[in-house]
C-alpha positions as CSV (number, residue, x, y, z in Angstrom):
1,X,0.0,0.0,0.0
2,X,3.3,2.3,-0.2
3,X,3.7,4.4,-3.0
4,X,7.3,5.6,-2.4
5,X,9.3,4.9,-5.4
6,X,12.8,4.1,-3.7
7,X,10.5,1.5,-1.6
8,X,8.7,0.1,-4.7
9,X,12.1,-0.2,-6.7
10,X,13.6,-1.8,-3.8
11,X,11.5,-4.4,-3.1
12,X,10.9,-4.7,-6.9
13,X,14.9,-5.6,-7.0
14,X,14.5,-8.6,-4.7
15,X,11.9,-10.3,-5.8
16,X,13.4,-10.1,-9.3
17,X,16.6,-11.6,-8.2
18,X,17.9,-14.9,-8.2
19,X,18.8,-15.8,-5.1
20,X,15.5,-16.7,-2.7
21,X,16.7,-15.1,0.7
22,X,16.3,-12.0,-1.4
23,X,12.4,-13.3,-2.1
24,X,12.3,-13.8,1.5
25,X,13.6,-10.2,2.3
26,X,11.1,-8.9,0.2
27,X,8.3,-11.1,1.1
28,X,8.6,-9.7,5.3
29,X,8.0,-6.6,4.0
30,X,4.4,-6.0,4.9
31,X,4.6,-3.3,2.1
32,X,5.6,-5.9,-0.6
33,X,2.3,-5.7,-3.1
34,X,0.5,-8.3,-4.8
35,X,1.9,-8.4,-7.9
36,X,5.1,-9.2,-6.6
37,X,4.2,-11.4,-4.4
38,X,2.8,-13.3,-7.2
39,X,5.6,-13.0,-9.4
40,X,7.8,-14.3,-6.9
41,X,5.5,-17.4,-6.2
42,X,4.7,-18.6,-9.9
43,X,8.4,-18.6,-11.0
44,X,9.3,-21.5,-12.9
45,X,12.6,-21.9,-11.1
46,X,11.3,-21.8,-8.0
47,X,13.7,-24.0,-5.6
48,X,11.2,-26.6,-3.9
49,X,12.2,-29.0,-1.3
50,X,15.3,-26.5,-0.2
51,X,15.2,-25.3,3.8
52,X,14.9,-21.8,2.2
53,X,12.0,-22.4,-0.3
54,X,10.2,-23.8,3.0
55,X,10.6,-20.7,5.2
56,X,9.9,-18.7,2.0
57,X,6.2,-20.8,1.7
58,X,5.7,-20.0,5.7
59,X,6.7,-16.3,5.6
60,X,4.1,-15.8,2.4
61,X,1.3,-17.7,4.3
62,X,1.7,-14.9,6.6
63,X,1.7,-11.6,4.2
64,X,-2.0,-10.2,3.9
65,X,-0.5,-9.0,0.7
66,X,-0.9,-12.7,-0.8
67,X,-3.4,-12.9,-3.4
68,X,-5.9,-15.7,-2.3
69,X,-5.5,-18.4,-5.2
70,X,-2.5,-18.8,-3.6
71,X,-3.5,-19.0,0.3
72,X,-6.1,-21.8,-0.1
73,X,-3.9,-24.2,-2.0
74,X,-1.3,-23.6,1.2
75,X,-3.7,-24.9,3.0
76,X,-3.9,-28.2,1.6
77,X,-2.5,-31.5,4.0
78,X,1.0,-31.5,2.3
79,X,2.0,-28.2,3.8
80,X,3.5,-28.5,6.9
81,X,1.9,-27.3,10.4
82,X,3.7,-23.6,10.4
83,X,2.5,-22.7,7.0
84,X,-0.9,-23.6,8.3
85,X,-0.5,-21.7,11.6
86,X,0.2,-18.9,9.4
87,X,-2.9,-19.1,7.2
88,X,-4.7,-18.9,10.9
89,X,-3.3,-15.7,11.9
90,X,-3.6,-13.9,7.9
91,X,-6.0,-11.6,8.0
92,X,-6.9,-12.1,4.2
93,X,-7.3,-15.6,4.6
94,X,-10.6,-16.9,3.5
95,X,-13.2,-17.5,5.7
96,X,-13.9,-21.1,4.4
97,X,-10.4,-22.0,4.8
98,X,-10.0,-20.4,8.3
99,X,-12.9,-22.7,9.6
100,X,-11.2,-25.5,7.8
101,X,-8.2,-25.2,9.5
102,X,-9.9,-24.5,13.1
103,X,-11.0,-27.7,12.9
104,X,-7.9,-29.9,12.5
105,X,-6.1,-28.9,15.8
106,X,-6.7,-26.9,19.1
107,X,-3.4,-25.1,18.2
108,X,-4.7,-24.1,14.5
109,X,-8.3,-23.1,16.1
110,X,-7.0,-21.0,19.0
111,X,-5.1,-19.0,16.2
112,X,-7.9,-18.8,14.4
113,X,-10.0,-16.9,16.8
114,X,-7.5,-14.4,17.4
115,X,-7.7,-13.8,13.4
116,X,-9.6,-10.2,13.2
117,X,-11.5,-11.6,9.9
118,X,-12.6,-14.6,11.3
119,X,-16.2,-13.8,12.5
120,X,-18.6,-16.8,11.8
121,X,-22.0,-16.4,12.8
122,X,-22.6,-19.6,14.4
123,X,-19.3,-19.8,16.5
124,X,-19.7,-20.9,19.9
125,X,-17.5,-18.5,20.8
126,X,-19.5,-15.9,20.3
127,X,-18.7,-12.4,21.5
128,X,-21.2,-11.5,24.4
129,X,-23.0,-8.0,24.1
130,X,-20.2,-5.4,25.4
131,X,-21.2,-3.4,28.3
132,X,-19.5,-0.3,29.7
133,X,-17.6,-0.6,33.9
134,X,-18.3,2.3,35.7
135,X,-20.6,5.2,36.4
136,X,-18.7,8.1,35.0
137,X,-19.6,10.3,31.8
138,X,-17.4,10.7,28.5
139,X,-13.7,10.3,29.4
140,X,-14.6,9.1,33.0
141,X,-16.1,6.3,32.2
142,X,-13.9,3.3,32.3
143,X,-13.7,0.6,28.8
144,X,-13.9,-2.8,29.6
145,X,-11.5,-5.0,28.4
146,X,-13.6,-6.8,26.7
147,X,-15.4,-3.3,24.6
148,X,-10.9,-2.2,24.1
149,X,-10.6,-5.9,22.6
150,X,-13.4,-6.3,20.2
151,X,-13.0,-2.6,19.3
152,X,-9.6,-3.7,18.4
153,X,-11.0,-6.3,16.5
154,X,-13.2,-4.4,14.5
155,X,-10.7,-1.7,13.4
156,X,-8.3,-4.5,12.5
157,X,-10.9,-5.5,9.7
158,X,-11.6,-1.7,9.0
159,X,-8.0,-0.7,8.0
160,X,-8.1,-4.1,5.6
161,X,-7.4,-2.6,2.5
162,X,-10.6,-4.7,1.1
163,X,-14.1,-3.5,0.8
164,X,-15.3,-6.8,1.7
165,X,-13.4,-6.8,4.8
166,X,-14.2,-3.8,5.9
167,X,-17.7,-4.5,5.3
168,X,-17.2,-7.9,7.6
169,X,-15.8,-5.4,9.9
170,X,-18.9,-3.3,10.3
171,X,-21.3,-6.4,10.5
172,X,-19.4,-7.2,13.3
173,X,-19.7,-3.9,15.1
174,X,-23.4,-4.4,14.4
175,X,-24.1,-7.6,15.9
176,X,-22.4,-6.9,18.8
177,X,-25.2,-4.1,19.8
178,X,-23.2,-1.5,21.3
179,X,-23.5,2.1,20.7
180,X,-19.9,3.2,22.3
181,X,-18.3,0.9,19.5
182,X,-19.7,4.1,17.1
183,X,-18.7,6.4,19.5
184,X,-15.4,5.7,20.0
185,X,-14.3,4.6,16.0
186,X,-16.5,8.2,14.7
187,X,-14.8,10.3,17.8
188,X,-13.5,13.1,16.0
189,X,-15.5,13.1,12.7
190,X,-17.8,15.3,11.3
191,X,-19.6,16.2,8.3
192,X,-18.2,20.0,7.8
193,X,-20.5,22.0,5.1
194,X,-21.5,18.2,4.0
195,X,-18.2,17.3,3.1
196,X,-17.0,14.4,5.6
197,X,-14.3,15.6,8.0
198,X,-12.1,12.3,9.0
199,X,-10.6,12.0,12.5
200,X,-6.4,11.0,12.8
201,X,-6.7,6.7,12.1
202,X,-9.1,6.9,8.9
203,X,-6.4,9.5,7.4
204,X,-3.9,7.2,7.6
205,X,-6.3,4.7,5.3
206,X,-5.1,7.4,2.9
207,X,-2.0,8.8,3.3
208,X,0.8,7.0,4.1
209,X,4.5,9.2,4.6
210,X,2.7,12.0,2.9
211,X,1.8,9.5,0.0
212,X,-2.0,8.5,-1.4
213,X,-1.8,5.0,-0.4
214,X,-2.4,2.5,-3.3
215,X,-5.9,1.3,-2.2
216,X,-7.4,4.4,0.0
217,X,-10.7,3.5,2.2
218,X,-10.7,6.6,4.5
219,X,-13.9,7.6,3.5
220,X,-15.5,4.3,2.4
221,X,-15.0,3.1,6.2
222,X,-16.3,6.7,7.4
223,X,-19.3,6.2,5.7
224,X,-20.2,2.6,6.4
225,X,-20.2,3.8,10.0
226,X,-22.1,6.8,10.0
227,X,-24.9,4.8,7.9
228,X,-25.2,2.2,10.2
229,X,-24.5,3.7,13.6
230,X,-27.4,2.5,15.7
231,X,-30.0,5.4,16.8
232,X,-28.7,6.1,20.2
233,X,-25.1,6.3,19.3
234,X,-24.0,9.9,20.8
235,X,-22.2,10.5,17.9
236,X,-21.5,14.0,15.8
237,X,-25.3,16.1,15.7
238,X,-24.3,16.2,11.8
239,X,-24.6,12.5,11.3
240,X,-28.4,12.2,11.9
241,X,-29.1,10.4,8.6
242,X,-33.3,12.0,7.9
243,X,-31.0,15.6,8.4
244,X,-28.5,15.2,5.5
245,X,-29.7,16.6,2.0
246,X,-26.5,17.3,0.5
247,X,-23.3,15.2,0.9
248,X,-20.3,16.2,-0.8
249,X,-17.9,13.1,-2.1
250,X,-15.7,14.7,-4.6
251,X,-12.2,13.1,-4.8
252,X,-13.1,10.7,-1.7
253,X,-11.2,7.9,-3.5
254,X,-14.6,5.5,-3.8
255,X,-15.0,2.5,-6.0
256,X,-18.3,1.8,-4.6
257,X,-20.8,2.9,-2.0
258,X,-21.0,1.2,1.3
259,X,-24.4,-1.3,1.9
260,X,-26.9,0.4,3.1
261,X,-26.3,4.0,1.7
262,X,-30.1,4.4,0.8
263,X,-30.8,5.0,4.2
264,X,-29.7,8.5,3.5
265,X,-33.5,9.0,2.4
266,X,-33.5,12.7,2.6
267,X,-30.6,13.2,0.2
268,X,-31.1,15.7,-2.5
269,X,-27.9,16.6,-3.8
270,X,-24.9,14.0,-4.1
271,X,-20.9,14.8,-5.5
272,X,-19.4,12.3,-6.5
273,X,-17.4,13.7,-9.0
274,X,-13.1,12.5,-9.1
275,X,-13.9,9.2,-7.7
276,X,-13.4,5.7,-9.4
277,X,-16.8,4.2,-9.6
278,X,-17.8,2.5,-12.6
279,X,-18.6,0.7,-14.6
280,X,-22.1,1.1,-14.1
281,X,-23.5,3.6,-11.0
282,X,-24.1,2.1,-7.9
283,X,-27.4,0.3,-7.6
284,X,-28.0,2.2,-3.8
285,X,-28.1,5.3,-5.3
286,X,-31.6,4.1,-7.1
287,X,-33.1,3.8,-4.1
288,X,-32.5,7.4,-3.3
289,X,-36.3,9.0,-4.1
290,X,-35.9,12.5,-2.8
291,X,-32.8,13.0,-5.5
292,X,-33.0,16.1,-7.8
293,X,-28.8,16.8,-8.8
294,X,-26.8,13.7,-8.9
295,X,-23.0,14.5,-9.6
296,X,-21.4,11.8,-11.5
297,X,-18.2,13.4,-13.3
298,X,-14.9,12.0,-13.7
299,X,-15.6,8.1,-13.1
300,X,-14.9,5.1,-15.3
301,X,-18.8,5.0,-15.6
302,X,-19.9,2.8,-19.1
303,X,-23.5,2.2,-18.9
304,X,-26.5,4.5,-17.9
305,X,-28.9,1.6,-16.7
306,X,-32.5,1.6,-16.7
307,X,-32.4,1.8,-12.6
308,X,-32.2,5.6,-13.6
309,X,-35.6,6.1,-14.5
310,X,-36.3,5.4,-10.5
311,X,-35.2,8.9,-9.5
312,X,-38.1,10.4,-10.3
313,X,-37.6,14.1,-9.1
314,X,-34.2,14.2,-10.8
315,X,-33.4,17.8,-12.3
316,X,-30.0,17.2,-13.0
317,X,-27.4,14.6,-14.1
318,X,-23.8,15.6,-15.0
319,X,-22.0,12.6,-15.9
320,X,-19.1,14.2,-18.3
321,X,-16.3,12.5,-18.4
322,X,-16.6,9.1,-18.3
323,X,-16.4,5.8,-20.4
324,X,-20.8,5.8,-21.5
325,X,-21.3,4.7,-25.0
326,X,-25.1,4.5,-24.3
327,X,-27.7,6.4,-22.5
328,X,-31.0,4.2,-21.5
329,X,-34.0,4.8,-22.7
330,X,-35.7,5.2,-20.0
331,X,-33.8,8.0,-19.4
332,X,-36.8,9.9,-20.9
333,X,-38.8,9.1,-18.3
334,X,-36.8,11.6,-16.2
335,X,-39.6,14.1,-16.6
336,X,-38.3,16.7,-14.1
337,X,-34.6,16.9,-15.6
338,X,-33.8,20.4,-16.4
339,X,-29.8,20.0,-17.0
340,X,-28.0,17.2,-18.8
341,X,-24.2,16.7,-18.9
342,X,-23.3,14.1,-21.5
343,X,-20.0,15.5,-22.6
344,X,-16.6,13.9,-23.1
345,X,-18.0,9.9,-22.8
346,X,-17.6,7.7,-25.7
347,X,-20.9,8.0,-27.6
348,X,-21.1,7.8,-31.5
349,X,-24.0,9.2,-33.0
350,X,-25.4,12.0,-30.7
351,X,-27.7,9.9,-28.6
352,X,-31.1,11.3,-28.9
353,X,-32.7,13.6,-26.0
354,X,-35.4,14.6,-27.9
355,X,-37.8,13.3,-25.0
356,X,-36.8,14.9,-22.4
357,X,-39.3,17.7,-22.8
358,X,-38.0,19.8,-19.6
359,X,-34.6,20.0,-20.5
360,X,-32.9,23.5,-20.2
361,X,-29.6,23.1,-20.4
362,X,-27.3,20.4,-22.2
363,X,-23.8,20.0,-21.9
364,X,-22.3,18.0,-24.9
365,X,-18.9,18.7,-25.1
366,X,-16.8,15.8,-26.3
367,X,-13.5,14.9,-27.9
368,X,-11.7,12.6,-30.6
369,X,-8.3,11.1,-30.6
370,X,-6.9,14.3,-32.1
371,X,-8.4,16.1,-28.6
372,X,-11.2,18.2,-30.7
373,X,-14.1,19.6,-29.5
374,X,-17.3,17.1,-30.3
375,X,-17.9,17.0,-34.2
376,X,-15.8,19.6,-34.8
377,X,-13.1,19.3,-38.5
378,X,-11.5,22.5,-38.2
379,X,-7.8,21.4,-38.8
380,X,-6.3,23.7,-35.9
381,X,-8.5,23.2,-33.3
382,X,-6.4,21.6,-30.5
383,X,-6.4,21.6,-26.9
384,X,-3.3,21.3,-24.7
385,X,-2.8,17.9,-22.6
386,X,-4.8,19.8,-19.7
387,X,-8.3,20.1,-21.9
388,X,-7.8,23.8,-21.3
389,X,-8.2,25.8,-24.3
390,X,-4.4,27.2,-25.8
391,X,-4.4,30.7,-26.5
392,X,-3.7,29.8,-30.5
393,X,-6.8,27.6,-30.1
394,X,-9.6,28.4,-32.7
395,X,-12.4,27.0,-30.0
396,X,-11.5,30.4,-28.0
397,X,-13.5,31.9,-30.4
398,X,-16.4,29.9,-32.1
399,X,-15.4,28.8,-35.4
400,X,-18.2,28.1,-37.7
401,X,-18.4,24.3,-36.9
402,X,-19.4,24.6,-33.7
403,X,-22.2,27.3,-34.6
404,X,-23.7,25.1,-36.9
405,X,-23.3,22.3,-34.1
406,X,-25.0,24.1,-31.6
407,X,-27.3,25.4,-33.8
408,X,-28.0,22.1,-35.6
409,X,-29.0,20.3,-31.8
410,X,-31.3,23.7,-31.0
411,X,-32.9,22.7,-33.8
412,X,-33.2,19.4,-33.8
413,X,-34.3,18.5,-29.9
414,X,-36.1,21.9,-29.7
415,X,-34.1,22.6,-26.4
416,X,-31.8,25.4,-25.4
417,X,-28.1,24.9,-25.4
418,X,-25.7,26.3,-22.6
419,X,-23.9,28.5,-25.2
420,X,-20.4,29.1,-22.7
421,X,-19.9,25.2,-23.5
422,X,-21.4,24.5,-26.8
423,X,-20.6,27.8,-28.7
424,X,-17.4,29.7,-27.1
425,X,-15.3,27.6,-25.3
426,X,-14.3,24.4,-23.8
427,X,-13.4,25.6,-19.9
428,X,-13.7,21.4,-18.9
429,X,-12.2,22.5,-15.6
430,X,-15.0,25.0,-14.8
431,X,-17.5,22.4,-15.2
432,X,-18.6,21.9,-11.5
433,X,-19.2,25.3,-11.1
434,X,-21.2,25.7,-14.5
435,X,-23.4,22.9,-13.5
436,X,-24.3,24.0,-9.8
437,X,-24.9,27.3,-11.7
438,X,-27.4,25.4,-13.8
439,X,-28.9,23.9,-11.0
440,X,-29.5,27.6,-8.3
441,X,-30.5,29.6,-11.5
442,X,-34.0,27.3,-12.1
C-alpha cells in the first residue's frame, strides 16, 4: 500500500533476483504488493524441497498481501503445520479455509479466533454483548477490556485494504449491539458543510509518509459507520441520517458505496465527481427518491442503466467524463430533468434527448483522438494535454463548426443549449461550477 518509489524499486529488485533469501527479504515486508508477491510465487525456477523455499512458503502464508489463489492451496494437507499456523493468523485468509483449518487442531483453532477476519455467525465463541464498567460520563467512564478488545478487533478488519473486509468489519460492530463501538471509531469526525471531516486513524487509510496510499478506504470506512450507527449512538449532531440533504464526495477515492447507503433517504444533492466508480453507477443510489442533482463526473462509468428512470424528481445529471457509450431509454422518463451533462464519454451518433421535454440546459462537449471539441473538423483546433483551451486555439473563439453544431442540436431537440460550453469555449475545468450554476438559477 506504499507508493514511495525508492520502496517500490527496492522491493521490486529482490523479488526479481535470483537468489531466494532476497524473495524472503522482500516477502517480510508488509509493504511488498501483490503483484510481486505473485511473481515471486509462480516462478518456474522456484527451488522446492530446499530449507529456504520452506521458510519462504511460511513467511508468504503470513503476508496479507498474498493474493488468495495462492493462500487456499497452502492450506492443503501437504504443507506442513507452520504454514498452516500462518494461514490462521492472515488476515486475508478466507473465511472457508479459516474454519477449515480451526478444525484440524486446538493449536490451529485457538489462532484462528485471534484472526480479526474470522467472524462466523454460528461460533460458539461468540462475543457477548459489550457493556460499559463504571458510572462516569465521556472520558470518565472506564472501557472494559472486553469493549478495548473487540473494538480492536473491528478496526483491524476496518484498516483491511478490502471492501469486503471492511464491510465484515462493520457487521461485526453491528451484531455486537453497542452504541460506544460508534462512539469511539467516529470520535473526532464530522460532516463539515457536507463534506466528511475524517478524525487522525481513517487519514492514515489514505496517506501514508505523505503518500496517497495505493488502495485508500478513509472515507468508504467513514461512511459505512455513519450509515449504520445504531439510533442512540451519541455521535456527531451532523450525522443524523433523515437531516443530510447534500453530501459532498468529490475526490473521496470511492470505487463503490458502502451497503446500506439508501438510508440516506433525505438526500437531494450527491458529488461524487473525481472518484473511481464505474462501470455502471451504484445500484444504492436508485433507491434514493428525494434526488434532484446527482454528480457523477470524472468516473470510469460505461453504462447508464434503466435503474435511472427510478429517481423520479431528478433535475439534474452531469455525468461528463466518463467511459458511456449509451444512454437508457428510459432516461426519458426523467420528466423533471432540467440540465443534462453528456460530454466527453464515448458515444457515436449524438444519442437522442429529444424526449426529455423539460430540458434547459445540455452540456455535450466531447473529444476525438486528435483532442477536438465534439464534431468539430477544423484542422487547428487543438487543446493542450490539460483540456484547457491554448491561446492559439480556434475554440477560444467559435469557429463556424461549432455554430452550426450548436445550432444544428437547438434545432433538432427543440431545447436550449448552454452557449459558454457548446458555442465559445471548452473551460472542462469549470465544469462543476457551471453545473451548480445550472442547477441555483432554475
Amino acid at each position: 500500500m506504499n507508493k514511495d518509489p525508492q520502496v517500490t524499486a527496492d522491493l521490486t529488485a529482490l523479488a526479481e533476483s535470483e537468489d531466494i533469501n532476497d524473495w524472503i527479504k522482500a516477502a517480510k515486508d508488509p509493504k511488498c504488493p501483490s503483484e510481486l508477491l505473485d511473481k515471486m510465487i509462480t516462478n518456474e525456477d522456484f527451488p522446492w524441497g530446499e530449507p529456504e523455499a520452506d521458510e519462504f512458503i511460511i513467511i508468504v502464508a503470513r503476508n496479507p498481501n498474498t493474493p488468495e489463489e495462492h493462500l487456499t492451496p497452502l492450506g492443503e494437507e501437504d504443507f506442513d503445520s507452520e504454514v498452516h499456523l500462518s494461514l490462521a493468523s492472515n488476515p486475508s485468509c478466507p473465511t472457508d479455509l479459516l474454519k477449515d483449518l480451526a478444525s484440524r487442531s486446538a493449536l490451529l483453532k485457538e489462532t484462528v479466533l485471534k484472526n480479526p477476519s474470522y467472524t462466523p455467525k454460528d461460533k460458539a465463541m461468540k462475543v457477548n454483548r459489550l457493556r460499559i464498567k463504571g458510572s462516569g460520563t465521556g472520558l470518565e467512564q472506564k472501557l472494559s477490556a472486553e469493549l478495548t478488545e473487540n473494538i480492536d478487533k473491528i478496526k483491524q478488519l476496518l484498516t483491511l485494504p478490502d471492501y469486503d473486509k471492511i464491510d465484515a468489519g462493520i457487521e461485526l460492530a453491528i451484531s455486537l449491539e453497542e452504541p460506544k463501538i460508534f462512539e469511539i471509531l467516529l470520535n473526532g469526525c464530522s460532516l463539515e458543510s457536507s463534506r466528511p471531516k475524517l478524525n487522525e486513524w481513517m487519514k492514515r487509510l489514505i496517506i501514508s509518509s505523505g503518500e496517497i496510499i495505493n488502495e485508500p478506504t478513509g472515507y468508504y470506512v467513514f461512511l459505512s459507520l455513519i450509515i449504520n450507527a445504531p439510533g442512540d449512538a451519541k455521535i456527531h449532531q451532523s450525522f443524523k441520517l433523515d437531516d443530510i440533504k447534500c453530501l459532498n464526495l468529490t475526490k473521496c477515492y470511492l470505487s463503490a458505496l458502502p451497503k446500506n447507503f439508501s438510508k440516506l433517504k433525505n438526500l437531494e444533492k450527491l458529488y461524487l465527481e473525481y472518484n473511481n466508480l464505474g462501470p455502471s453507477i451504484p445500484n444504492e443510489i436508485f433507491k434514493l427518491n428525494n434526488l434532484i442533482g446527482l454528480y457523477l463526473g470524472h468516473n470510469v462509468i460505461e453504462t447508464i442503466p434503466d435503474e435511472i428512470s427510478a429517481l423520479k424528481n431528478l433535475q439534474l445529471l452531469a455525468f461528463g467524463f466518463n467511459l458511456v457509450n449509451k444512454l437508457s431509454e428510459k432516461l426519458s422518463q426523467l420528466k423533471s430533468l432540467k440540465h443534462l451533462d453528456i460530454s466527453n464519454n464515448n458515444f457515436g451518433p449524438f444519442p437522442d434527448v429529444s424526449q426529455l421535454k423539460s430540458l434547459i440546459n445540455l452540456c455535450c462537449f466531447a473529444y476525438d483522438d486528435d483532442a477536438k471539441p465534439f464534431g468539430c473538423t477544423c484542422s487547428d483546433c487543438k487543446l493542450s494535454d490539460n483540456h484547457k483551451c491554448n491561446e492559439e486555439c480556434a475554440c477560444c473563439s467559435p469557429c463556424d463548426d461549432q455554430v452550426e453544431i450548436a445550432e444544428e442540436i437547438k434545432k433538432r431537440f427543440e431545447i436550449s443549449i448552454l452557449s459558454e460550453f457548446v458555442i465559445e469555449g471548452v473551460q472542462c475545468n469549470e465544469q462543476l461550477q457551471t453545473c451548480d450554476n445550472w442547477f441555483n438559477s432554475n
